[in-house]
N, C-alpha and C positions, 0 to 999 in steps of 0.2 A: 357573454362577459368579455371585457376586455382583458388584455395582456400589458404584462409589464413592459412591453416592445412601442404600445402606443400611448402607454404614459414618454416615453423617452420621445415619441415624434412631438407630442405636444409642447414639451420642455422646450427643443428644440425651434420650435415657432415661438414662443416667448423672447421677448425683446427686452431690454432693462425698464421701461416704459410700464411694459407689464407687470413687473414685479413689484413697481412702486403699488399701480394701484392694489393688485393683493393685497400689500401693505396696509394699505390702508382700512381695506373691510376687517381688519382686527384691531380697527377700533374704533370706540363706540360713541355717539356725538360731544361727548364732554372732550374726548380725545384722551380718554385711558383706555389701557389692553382689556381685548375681549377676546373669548374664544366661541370659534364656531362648531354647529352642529353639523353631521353630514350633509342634511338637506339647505341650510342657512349656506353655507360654501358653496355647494353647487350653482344654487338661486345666483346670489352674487357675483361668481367669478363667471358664469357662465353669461351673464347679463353685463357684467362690466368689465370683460375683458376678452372675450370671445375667443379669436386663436381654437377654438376646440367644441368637443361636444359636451352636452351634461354628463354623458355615460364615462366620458376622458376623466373629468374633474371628479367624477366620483368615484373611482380608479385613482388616482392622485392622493384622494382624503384616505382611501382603504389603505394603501402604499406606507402615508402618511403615520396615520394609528398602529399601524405594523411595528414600523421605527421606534415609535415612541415606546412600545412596549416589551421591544427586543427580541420578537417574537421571528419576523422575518416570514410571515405568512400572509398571503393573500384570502381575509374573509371573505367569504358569502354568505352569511346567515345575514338577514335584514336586520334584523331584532337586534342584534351585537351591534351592528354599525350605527342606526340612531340613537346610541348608548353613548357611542364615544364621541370627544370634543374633541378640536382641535387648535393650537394655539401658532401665534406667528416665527415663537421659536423653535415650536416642532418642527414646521413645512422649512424653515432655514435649515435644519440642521439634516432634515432626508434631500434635498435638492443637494448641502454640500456632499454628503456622502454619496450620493447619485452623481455629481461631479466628480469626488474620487476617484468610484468604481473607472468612470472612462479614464482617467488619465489612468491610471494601473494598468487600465485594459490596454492600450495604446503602447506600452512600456513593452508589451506581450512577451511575460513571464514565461519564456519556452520552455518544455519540457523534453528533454531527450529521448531520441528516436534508436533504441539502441541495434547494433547488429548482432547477430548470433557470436555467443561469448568462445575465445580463443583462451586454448592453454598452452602458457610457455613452456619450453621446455627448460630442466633445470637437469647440468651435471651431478650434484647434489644432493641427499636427503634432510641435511638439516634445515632448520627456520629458517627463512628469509629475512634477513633485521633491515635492511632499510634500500630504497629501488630513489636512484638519482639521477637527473637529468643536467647531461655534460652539454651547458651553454655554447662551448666552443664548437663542438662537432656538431652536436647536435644528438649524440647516442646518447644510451643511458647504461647507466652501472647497477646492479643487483651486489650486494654483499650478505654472505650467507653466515648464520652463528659461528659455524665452523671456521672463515674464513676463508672460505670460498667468495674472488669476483669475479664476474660476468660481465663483459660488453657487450652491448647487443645494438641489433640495427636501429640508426634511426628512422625507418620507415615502419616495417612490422615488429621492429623488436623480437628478431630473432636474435638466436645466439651467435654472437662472431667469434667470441676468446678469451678462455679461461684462465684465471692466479690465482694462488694461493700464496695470501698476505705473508709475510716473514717475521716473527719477534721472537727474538733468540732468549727472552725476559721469563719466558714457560715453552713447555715441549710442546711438539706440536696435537696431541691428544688432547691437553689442557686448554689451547687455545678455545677462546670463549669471547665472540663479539657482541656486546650491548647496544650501541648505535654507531650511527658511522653523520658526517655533514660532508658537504663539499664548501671546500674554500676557493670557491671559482677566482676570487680576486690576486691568486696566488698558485692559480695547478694544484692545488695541494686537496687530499683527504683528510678530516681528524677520523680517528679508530680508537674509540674507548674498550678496555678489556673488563674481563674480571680480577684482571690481574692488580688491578688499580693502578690504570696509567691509560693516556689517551697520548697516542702514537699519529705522530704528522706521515701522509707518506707523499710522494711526488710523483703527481700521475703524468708526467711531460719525459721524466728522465726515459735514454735510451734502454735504462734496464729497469723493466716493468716496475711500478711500483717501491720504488729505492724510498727506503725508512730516513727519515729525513734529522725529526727531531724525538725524543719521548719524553713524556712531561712525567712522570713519577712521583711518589713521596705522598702522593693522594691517601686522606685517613679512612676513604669508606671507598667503594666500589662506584663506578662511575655507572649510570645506566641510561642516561637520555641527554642527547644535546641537540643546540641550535647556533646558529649561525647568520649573525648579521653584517653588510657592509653597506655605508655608506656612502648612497648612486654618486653623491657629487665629487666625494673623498676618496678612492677605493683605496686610499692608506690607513683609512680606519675602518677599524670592524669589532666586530664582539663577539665572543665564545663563550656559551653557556653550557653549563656542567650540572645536571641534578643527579645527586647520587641518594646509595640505599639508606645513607643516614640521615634524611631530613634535610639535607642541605642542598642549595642554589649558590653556585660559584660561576661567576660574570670573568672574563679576561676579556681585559681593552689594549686592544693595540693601535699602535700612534703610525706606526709606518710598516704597514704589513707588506707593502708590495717591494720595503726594501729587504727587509728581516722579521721573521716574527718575533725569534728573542735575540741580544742583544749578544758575543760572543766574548764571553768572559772567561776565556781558557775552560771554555764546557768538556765536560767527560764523553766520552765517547763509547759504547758497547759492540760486541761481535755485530751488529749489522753497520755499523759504521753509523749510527745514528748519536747528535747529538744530546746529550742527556741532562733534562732542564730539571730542577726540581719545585717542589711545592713552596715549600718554606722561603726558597729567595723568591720569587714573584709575591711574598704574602708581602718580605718585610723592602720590598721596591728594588733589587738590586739588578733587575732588571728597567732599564729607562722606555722602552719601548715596549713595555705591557705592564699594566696591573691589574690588581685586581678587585674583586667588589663580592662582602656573600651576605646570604641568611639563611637562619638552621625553620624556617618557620614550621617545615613539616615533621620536623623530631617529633618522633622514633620513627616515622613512616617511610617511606620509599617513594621519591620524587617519580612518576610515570611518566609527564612530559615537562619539558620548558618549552618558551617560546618569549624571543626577545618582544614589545611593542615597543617600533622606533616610534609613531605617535604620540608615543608616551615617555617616553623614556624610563621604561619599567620593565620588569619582568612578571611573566605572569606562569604557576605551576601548578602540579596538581598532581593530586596522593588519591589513595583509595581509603584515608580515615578521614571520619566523615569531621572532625571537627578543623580541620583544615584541608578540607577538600580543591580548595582553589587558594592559593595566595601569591598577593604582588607584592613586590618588592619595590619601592619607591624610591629614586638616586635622589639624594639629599645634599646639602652642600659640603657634607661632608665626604669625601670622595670612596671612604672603606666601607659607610655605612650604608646599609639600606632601609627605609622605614615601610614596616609589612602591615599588609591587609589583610584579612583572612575570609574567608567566604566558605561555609558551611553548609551540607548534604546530610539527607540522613545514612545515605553507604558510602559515597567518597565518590572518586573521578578517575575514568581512568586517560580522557584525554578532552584537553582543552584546544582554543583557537580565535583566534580573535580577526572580526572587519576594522576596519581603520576606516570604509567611508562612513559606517553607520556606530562606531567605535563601539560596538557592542563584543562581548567575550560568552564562546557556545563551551558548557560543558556536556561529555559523555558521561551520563551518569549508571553506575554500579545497578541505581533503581530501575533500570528501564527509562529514565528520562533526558531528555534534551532539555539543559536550562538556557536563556540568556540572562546574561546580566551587565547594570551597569557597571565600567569597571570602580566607579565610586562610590557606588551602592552596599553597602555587603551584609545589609538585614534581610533582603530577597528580591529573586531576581526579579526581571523585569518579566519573562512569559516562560511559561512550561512549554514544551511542545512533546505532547502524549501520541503515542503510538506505537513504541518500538513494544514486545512483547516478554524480550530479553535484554540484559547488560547492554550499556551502547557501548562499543569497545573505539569509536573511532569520529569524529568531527570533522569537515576541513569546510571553512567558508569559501564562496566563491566570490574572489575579490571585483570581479565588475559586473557583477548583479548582485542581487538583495537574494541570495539561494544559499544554502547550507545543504551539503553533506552529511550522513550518519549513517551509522552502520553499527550492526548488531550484535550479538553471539549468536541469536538463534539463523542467523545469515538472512536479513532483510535488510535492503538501501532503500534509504529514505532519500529524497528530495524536496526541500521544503520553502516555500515562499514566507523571505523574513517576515514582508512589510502585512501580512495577510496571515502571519500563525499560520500555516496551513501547509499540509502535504501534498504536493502536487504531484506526485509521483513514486509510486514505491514498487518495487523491483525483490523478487521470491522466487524460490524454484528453482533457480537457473544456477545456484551455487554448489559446485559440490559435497556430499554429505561428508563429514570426518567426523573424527573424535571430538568429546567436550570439551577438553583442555586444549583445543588447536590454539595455537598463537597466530593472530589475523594482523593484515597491515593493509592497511589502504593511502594509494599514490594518486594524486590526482594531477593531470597535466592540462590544467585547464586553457591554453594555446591554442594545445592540440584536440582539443575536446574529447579524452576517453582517461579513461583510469584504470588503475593498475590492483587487484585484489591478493594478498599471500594468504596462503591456507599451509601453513607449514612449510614444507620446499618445495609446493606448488603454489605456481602464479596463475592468474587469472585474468585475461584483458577485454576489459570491454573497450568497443570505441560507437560514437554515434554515428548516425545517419545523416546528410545532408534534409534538413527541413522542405516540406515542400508546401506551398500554399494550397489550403480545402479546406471545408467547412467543419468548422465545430458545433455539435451540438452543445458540450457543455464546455467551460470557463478551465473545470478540470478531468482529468482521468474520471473514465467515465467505470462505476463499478458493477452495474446492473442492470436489469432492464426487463420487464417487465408485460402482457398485454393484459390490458384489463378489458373482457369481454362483454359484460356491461354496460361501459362508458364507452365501450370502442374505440381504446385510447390505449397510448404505451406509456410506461413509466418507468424512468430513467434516474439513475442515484448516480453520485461522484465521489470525489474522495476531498471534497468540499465542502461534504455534508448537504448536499443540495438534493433537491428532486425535481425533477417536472413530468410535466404531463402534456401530451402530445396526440393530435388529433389523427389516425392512424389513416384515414382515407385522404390526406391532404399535406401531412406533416407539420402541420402549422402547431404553433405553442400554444397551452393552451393557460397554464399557470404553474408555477414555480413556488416550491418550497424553500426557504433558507434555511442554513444553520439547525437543523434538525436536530442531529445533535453537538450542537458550537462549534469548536473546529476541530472535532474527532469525523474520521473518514465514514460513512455508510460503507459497511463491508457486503453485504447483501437485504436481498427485500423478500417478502411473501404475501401474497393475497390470502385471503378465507375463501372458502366456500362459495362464499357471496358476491363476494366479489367490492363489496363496500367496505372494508376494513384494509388497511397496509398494514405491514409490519416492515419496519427497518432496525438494522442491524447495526449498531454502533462501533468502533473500536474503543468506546468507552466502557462498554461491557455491559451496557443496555438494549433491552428492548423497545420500541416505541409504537402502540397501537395509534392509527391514525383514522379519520374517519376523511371524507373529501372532500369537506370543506375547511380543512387545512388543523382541526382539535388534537389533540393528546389527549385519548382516551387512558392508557392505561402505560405504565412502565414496567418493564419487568427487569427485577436484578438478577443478569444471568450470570456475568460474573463476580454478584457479592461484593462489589463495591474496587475489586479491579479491574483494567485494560486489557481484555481479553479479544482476540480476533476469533471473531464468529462468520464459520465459514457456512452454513446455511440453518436456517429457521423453518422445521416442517407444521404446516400447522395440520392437525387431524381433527374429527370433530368434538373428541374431548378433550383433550390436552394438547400440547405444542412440544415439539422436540428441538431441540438447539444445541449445538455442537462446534467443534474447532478448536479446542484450546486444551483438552484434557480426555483421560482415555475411557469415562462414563459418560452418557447422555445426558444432558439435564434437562430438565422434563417440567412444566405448567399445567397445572390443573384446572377445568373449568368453574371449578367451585372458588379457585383463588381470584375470579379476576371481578369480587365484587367489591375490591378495592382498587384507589386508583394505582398504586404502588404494589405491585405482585412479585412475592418471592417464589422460589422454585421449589419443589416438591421433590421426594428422594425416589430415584427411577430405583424401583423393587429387583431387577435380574441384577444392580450392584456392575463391577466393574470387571469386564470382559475380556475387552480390548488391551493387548500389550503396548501399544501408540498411541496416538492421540486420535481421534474418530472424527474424520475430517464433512462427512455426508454421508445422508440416510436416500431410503426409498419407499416405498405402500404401495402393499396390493390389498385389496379388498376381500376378503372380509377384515383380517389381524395377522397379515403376514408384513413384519419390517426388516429390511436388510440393513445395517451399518456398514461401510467401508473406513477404515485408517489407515495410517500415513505408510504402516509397515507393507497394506498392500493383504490388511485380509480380511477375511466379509464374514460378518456373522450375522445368521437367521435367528429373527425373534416370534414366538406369540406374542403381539402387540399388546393382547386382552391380560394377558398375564404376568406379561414383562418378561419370561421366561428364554432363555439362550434356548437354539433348538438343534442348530446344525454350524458348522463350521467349515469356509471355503477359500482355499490359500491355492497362488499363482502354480507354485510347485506339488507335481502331481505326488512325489511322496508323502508331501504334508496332510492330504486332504482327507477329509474327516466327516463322517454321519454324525455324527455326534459332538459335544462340547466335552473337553479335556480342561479340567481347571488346573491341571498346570502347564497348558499354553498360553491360558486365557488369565488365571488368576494373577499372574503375577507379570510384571516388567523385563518384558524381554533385554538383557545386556549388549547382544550382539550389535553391529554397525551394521544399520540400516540404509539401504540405498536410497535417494528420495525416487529413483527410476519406478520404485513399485508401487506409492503411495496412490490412491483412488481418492480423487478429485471431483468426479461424479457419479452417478448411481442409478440407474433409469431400467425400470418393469418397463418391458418392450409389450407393446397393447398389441391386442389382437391376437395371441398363441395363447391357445385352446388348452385344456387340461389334458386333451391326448395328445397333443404336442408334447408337453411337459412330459408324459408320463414315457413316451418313447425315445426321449433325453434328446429332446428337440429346447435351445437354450431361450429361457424367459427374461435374463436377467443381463444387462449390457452393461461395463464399467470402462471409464478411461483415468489417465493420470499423467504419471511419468512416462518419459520418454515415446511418446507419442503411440503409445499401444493401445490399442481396444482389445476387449475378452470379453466374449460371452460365454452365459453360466446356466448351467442346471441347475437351480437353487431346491429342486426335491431330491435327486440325487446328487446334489454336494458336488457335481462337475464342472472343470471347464473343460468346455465343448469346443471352442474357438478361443483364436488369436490371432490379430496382425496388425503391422505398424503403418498407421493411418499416416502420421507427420515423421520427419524426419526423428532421430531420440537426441541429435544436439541443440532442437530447440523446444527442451524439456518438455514440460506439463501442457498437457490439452485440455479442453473442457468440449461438452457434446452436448445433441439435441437427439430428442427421437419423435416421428413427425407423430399427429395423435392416431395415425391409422395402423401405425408401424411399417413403412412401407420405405422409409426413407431414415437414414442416420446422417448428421451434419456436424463434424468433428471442424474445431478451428486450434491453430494454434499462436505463438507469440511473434509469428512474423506479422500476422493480419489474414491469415489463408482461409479460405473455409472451401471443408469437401462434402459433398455429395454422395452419400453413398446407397446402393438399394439391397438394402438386407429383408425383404420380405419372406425372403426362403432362404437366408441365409441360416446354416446351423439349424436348420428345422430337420431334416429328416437325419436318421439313425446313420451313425458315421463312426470308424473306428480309428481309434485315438482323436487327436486333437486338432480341428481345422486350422491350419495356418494361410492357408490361400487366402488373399481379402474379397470382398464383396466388390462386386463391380462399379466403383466410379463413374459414378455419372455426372459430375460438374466438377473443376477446383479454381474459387476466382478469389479474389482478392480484394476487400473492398474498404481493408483499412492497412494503417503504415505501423502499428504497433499491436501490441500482443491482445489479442482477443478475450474479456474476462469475463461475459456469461452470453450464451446461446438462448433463445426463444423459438418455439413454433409457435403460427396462431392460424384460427382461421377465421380470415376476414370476407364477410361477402362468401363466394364460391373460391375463391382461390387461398392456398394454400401458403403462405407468407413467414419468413426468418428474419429474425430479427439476431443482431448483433451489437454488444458493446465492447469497446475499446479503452484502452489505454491513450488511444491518442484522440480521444475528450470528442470520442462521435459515437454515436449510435446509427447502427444502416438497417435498409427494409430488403429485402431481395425476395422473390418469386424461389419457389422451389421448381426446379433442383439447381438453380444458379444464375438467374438474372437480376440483376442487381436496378431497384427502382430509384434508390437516392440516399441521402441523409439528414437526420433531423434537422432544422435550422437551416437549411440552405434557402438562398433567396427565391428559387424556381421552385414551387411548390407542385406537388402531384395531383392526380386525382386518380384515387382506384376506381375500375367499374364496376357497377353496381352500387346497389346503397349500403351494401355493409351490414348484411344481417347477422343475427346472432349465431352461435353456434348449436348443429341440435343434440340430442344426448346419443349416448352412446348405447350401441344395442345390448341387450340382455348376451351375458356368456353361454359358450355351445356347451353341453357336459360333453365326454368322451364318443356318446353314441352318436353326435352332429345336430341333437335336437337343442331347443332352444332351452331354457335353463330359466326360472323367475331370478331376478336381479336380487344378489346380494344387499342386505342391507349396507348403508354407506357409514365406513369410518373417518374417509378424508370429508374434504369440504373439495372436490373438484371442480373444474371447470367442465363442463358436461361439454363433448369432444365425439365426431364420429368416431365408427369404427368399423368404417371401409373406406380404398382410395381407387381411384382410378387408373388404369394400366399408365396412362400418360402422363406428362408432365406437371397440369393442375390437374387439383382435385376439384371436384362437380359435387353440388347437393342436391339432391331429387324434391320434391314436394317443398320448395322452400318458403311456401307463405305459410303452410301448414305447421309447417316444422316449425316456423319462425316462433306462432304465436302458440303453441307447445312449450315452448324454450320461454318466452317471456312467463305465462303463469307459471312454469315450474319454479325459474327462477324467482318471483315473488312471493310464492309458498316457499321457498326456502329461505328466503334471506329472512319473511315476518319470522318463521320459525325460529333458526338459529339468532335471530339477533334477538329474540326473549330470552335466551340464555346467556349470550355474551354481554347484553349493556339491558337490565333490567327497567332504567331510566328513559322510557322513552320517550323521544320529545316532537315538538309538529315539523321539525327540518327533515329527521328521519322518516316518517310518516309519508310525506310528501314525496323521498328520496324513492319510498318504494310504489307510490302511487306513478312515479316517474314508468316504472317497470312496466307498470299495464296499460300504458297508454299505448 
């Protein structure tokens, strides 16, 4: 079958020549529109316009009918495609969007490379209210609620030299800073208080900070401002004031760089500051400022302003929801403003506006990013769904089409305007605090890094220098996949994409779109079979897919919210699904003889004090959970039943289940350092391994630690830190012989390690020594988001994906073969047989054991390796076609139970198997 790579070469050979005559085989001798059949297109374009092959153009028609029905998949069923027609406006409207796609592409929407995150340091405990950047030096200034400032370097933004602001207006226990701007066109600070009064101060004089002016006589408390000058004039500028009563107050000054107010025998206070008030500026007795208001958000509390000079407006926003957003429009009349209002169903807590795309991003209360037009104000123009909590913060990036956000639950988004889409999201790596933290996010987009406050701690990211290398996908790549089967790898994004990939050559092999629209693919799962996908939405859906690109079934796992699902186990009865909350949610196989599948109630009830981030299975009915607190609970699968309970800390740990550890929501301040991010039954340890507290059970997470566990006696046996713990969360691999562990983390690293005896034999207390390393390379620039083993052929193969929009192959224990998409393509040796099953288990006495009946659906996997570097398979013609009829007896089996409808595509799919 062809590829969407050689529809794009054929486009390419078409010349405008070409395009006429297409043109014209859609229409029919009278010379009115016609539409063509797949085979009628082929005939014709392939006969009267050549440039390509039949198999090209009918690749182009599939492409085509794709578009038209918004489906964004490449069929292969015959029967569907000489169903559908195709008309001249169709093939116009995929060719221009097929021209889009390249110029977007060409723009190359970069996604940041970021380094290992730095904390500033602060003299301070209070909130940090606003981090600004001094034009003239080049430093930048921190101001703290207290009043506490900081200047810090302009290179790393370390601390050079601390003040404490002066208003003799309140004691200094009272002092209470709301915002702060800089008036770069003048040296000067504004310093809104609680005091109701916003304070000029002069950051040039020889004595730090000397209080210049105070503006007073304010009837509600000041709590957010902004500050505009204009580049050609810098004697004019604008001072916006939103306070807790509902109101936006505008000051225009006319000659700022000679006086901000005008000196009309002003009063003066113990700081020696001039003392302006409210009421003369309302009624003009000042000449060199006035002013401008509106109450739009009475009774609410303005959160942020923001002058548009584009517009000549102001634009604000509250957290009630029936003026969530309002502008305020200069009219001719110079006191008035004419307001817009723009409504949420929670409110906003911070707005932002592009001037090239003139569009206006709120943070919405709901978990959402809206844009809108600012002339619009019945609904916005796009949702952008993904955050999981409050968005507490926006900033557009003014010379790209990218936006900024950022959460409560501490996730940055990165988003491509012109595409809806998240190009990048960033977890983990923020420090855990309290729920009420007050967050501020700086961004200095010059200097490409941004500045994070988590109360009176900062937080600084900054990027990496970009480096030219192949991308496999478009975006952040979130999964990855080997299907044994098809002998292919399958890769998801956070574009909602999929493809598929020829594993012995890397070559493409077909691509999903929009899976799920423009909600990220959080992770994927195969069946049994290995003919079924499951993708994970951040829409809070499930998508069964079959491969030739159907939606079989959907499953509502989050009930109709935006839930991140961090993994999908499927078993051979039901499916387990988890991330978002501290019970399992659980599908039945009796439910999925609808297309639309809701979830079923997991019987053990709610366990977990966190949220339950992944699962594991061992066979017969033993499932392990880990969550985010970092603590694993044992289940009878068959029963649902809690069995045993296994927490990091040795005084914690437990034979048994306590319902009041488990029953109820732990209050304490959780570290994310502990949270289990993966979960992996280490194959090959024998039950008298187990029973002599030799560990079966491997987790990793925060802070770059692995722990192995006793999961019959409720131990852990081991621990130690595979990756550094300041570049947080890991994710791991365990090869299927057990011989080999492959921990990566968010630099791009991946190690090697040989635990095949590790934690096996009887040991007192707790191993801390690591496993012997045996490879650590590096084969990507950004944080690694899920691990694969596979075995291809005889050799033993890791697969990786990326953040930085690649997926790699590498030899075990560390040679790296290449990346998907690259133009030099490989070729593994051998032809790539299947893998064969895995031997029956030893009981304790070393004798062989008949094979437990099967609860997963696995991938049948040995279970021996060889002392050296690859793994080798004995009898492999034998083996081979063992594996093939196994796996055809399985899949006719289990797909009577999963898709009762069966039809001659699938039929065939499994006749594919025994050839």
């Amino acid at each position: 079958m062809g590829t969407r790579m050689e529809v794009s070469q054929l486009e390419s050979r078409m010349e405008t020549e070409d395009y006429r005559t297409l043109q014209g085989l859609f229409l029919d001798p009278s010379g009115a529109p016609r539409s063509l059949s797949r085979a009628e297109f082929i005939n014709l374009a392939w006969s009267s316009v050549g440039r390509g092959s039949e198999e090209e153009y009918g690749l182009l028609f599939d492409s085509v009918v794709v578009t038209q029905e918004h489906r964004g998949l490449l069929l292969a069923v015959a029967a569907v495609k000489e169903e559908e027609r195709v008309e001249w406006g169709g093939l116009c409207s995929f060719l221009l969007l097929e021209l889009s796609d390249k110029v977007k592409d060409t723009r190359s929407s970069s996604v940041p490379r970021w380094k290992p995150p730095r904390t500033l340091a602060c003299q301070h405990r209070d909130p940090v209210q606003k981090v600004l950047h001094l034009q003239s030096s080049g430093q930048y200034l921190t101001v703290s609620k207290g009043g506490t400032v900081g200047l810090r370097d302009r290179e790393d933004m370390s601390l050079l030299h601390t003040h404490r602001l002066q208003n003799s207006t309140v004691s200094p226990k009272d002092l209470w800073v709301t915002d702060v701007v800089l008036l770069h066109n003048v040296h000067k600070i504004a310093v809104s208080f609680t005091s109701k009064e916003v304070v000029f101060y002069d950051i040039l004089s020889r004595q730090d900070f000397k209080c210049k002016y105070k503006l007073q006589g304010l009837k509600f408390t000041p709590w957010c401002l902004d500050y505009w000058v204009d580049p050609s004039n810098p004697d004019v500028a604008i001072l916006t004031i939103g306070d807790i009563g509902g109101q936006v107050s505008a000051l225009y000054f006319t000659s700022a760089q000679i006086s901000l107010f005008e000196s009309l025998g002003l009063r003066t206070d113990s700081d020696s500051a001039d003392i302006v008030l409210w009421d003369e500026l309302v009624k003009g007795k000042h000449r060199s400022c006035y002013t401008v208001t509106h109450r739009g958000h009475t009774p609410a509390w303005v959160r942020k302003v923001r002058y548009l000079d584009s517009l000549d407006a102001f634009a604000s926003c509250s957290t009630r929801a029936q003026s969530s957003v309002v502008i305020g429009w200069r009219g001719t009349d110079s006191g008035a403003l004419r307001v817009s209002s723009f409504s949420t169903k929670r409110g906003v807590w911070d707005v932002d506006h592009h001037r090239g795309l003139n569009l206006i991003a709120t943070a919405g209360v709901d978990h959402q990013v809206l844009l809108w037009n600012p002339f619009v104000t019945s609904k916005p123009v796009c949702r952008l769904i993904g955050h999981a909590g409050p968005v507490t913060a926006v900033h557009f990036m003014q010379t790209r089409q990218q936006l900024l956000s950022f959460s409560k639950d501490k996730v940055l988004c990165l988003w491509d305007v012109s595409r809806q889409l998240c190009v990048h999201r960033l977890a983990g790596v923020f420090p855990e605090t309290q729920e009420d933290t007050q967050t501020l996010l700086f961004v200095h987009e010059e200097r490409q890094f941004l500045v994070l406050s988590f109360n009176s701690l900062l937080f600084l990211l900054e990027t990496t220098e970009e480096e030219e290398r192949t991308s496999s996908h478009e975006h952040p790549v979130t999964c990855v996949l080997y299907n044994s089967l098809f002998r292919q790898v399958i890769s998801s994004d956070s574009a909602s994409s999929v493809i598929c990939w020829l594993a012995r050559t890397g070559q493409k092999v077909k691509q999903f779109h929009r899976c799920h629209g423009n909600n990220e693919i959080s992770t994927m799962a195969l069946d049994g079979t290995q003919t079924r996908l499951f993708t994970a939405g951040l829409d809070g859906e499930i998508k069964v897919w079959d491969f030739d690109g159907r939606c079989l079934h959907r499953m509502n796992a989050g009930l109709g919210r935006a839930v991140e699902i961090s993994q999908v186990l499927v078993l051979k009865r039901s499916i387990l699904v988890m991330g978002w909350e501290r019970m399992l949610t659980v599908f039945r196989l009796q439910s999925f003889s609808q297309s639309f599948v809701e979830p079923s109630e997991w019987k053990g009830g709610v366990r977990h004090r966190s949220d339950v981030l992944c699962a594991a299975f061992q066979p017969p009915q033993t499932l392990v959970t880990g969550s985010y607190d970092g603590e694993i609970i044992v289940w009878n699968n068959s029963t649902e039943n809690a069995l045993r309970i296994l927490r990091p800390l040795a005084e914690l740990g437990e034979d048994h289940v306590s319902d009041s550890h488990l029953g109820v929501n732990g209050e304490e301040d959780i570290d994310n350092s502990t949270a289990i991010t993966r979960l992996l039954y280490i194959p090959g340890r024998t039950s008298g391994d187990i029973a002599t507290y030799g560990a079966d059970l491997v987790s990793c997470g925060g802070s770059g630690v692995v722990r192995l566990w006793n999961t019959i006696h409720s131990l852990l046996v081991g621990q130690f830190t595979a990756h550094n713990k300041d570049l947080g969360s890991i994710v791991m691999a365990v090869s299927p012989c057990g011989k080999y562990l492959v921990t990566a983390d968010r630099e791009g690293t991946l190690k090697t390690w040989d635990i095949q005896r590790y934690c096996l034999e009887p040991h007192d207390g707790i191993t801390t020594e690591p496993p012997k390393l045996l490879r650590s390379f590096r084969p990507h620039l950004d944080r690694v988001t899920h691990l694969e083993m596979c075995l291809h052929g005889d050799r033993l193969l890791v697969l990786s994906a990326s953040s930085d929009c690649s997926v790699a192959l590498g030899y075990l224990p560390g040679e790296i073969i290449g990346l998907f998409g690259q133009e030099e393509q490989w070729c593994l040796e051998g032809p790539g047989h299947l893998q064969p099953q895995q031997e029956p288990e030893r009981d304790q006495g070393g004798k062989r054991s008949p094979p437990a009946p099967r609860e997963t659906l696995p991938d049948p996997k040995p279970d021996t390796c060889a002392e050296g570097e690859e793994v080798r398979v004995k009898d492999e013609a034998h083996v081979h076609c063992l594996v093939k009829m196994h796996r055809a007896i399985e899949a006719l089996k289990i797909h009577a139970e999963w898709d009762s409808r069966g039809t001659t595509g699938t039929f065939y799919s499994f006749m594919f198997v025994l050839m």
